[in-house]
N, C-alpha and C positions, 0 to 999 in steps of 0.2 A: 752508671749513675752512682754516686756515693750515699752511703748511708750517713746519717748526720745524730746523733746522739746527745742529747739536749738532759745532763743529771740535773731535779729538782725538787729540793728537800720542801713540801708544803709543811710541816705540822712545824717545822722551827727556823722559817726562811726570815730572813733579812732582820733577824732579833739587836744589832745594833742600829740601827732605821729611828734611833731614840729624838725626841720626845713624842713620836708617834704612837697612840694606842693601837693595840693588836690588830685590830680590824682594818686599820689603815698601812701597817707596818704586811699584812697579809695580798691587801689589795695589790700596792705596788709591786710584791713578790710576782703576784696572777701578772701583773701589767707586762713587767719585765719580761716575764717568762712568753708573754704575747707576741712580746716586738723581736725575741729572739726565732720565735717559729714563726714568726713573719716573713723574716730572712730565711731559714732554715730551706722552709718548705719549698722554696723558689728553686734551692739548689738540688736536694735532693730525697730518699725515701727518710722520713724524721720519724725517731722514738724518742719519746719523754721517759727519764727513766727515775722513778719515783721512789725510795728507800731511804730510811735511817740515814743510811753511810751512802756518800757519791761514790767513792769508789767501788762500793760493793753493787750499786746501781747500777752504774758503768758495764762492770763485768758482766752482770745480769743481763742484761739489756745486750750485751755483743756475742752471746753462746748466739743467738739468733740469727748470728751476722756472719752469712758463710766467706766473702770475702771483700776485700778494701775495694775504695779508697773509704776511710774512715774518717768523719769530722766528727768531736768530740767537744761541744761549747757549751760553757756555762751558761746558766739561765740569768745572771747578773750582769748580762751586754747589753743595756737596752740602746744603745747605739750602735749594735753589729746591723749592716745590710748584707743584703747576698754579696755586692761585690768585697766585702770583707772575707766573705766565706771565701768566695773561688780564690782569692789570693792568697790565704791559708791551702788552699788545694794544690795552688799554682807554685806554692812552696815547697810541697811534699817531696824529698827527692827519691828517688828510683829505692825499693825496696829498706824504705825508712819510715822517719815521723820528724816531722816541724810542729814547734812547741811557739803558745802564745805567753810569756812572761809576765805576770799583772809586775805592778810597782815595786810591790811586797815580796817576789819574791814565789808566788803560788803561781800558779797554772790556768790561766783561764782558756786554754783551747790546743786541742792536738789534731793532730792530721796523722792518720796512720796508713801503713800499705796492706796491710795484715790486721785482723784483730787481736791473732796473739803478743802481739808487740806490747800493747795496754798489760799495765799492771795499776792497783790501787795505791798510787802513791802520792794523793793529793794531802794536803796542809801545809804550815809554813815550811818554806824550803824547796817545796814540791817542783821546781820546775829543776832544780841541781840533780834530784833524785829520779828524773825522767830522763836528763842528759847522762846522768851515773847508768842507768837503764840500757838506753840502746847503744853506750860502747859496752856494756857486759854481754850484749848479744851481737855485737860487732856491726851492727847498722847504722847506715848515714843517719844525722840529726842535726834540723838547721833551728834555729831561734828565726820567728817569723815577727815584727814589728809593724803590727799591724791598728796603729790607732784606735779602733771602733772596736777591736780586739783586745786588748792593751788596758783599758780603762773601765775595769766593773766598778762594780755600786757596793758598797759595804756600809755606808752612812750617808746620813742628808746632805753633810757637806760635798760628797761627792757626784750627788746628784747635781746639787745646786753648780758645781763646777763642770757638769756636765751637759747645761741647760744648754736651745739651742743646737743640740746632737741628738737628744734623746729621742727616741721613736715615740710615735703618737698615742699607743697603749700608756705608755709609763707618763707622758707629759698630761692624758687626762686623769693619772690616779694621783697623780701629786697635785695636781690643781685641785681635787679635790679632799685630797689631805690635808694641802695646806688654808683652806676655807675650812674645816674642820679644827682646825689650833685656833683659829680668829676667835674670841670670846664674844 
């Protein structure tokens, strides 16, 4: 059964989320982070790993982890389902890691075999410096294209282009956000 590693920053999650006050910009964070271990849990054992820094959560959170298959998702998928997850899995190849590429350029989701594989190399750029990664350790590594995987949340805009996908956690914290902007 794979362990599923879910990093998520509460005290300064989703701070471009703007024209939304805190409280609302925080909920959708909790929503998000619901509809990701919604899916999560279906697949396999889930830690939520809570720290400053995701990558140092990450790490944290995998000393625990005595061996793969390893899924590693961001809390900003609220459109990931389990079958998203397993075909991230389904992509793992033999003593490697498949990497989920957001638009940007970052890394929204890894599959590992090993947990030493993981190093903290998230922020911009981060999924070049995950494929720089496992050829310096000589391991297979596939780019996985996986939709529901593919497409986090960084702003309203991409909520709202997200609508229709979004899991039911996050679809009732935005409907209640956005009754909350109505004057």
């Amino acid at each position: 059964m794979p362990t599923v590693v879910v990093p998520f920053r509460r005290e300064s999650a989703k701070l471009r989320l703007h024209p939304l006050p805190e409280e609302a910009r925080a909920a959708l964070a909790e929503a998000m982070l619901a509809d990701v271990l919604a899916a999560a849990e279906t697949v396999g054992r889930t830690i939520v790993a809570s720290e400053a820094n995701q990558g140092e959560a990450v790490e944290l959170a995998l000393r625990g982890v005595e061996s793969g298959p390893i899924l590693v998702v961001n809390a900003d998928l609220p459109c990931a389902h389990p079958r998203d997850l397993l075909a991230l899995l389904g992509a793992l190849p033999d003593g490697g890691m498949a990497l989920v590429e957001a638009r940007d350029g970052t890394t929204n989701a890894v599959a590992l075999t090993a947990p030493h594989l993981f190093a903290p190399l998230y922020g911009p750029g981060s999924a070049g410096r995950f494929h720089a990664r496992a050829e310096r350790l000589d391991v297979p590594v596939v780019t996985a294209e996986i939709p529901n995987l593919v497409d986090d949340v960084d702003t309203l805009a991409d909520l709202e282009r997200l609508e229709g996908r979004l899991g039911s956690h996050t679809v009732a914290a935005l409907g209640e956000a956005r009754a909350g902007l109505v004057p």
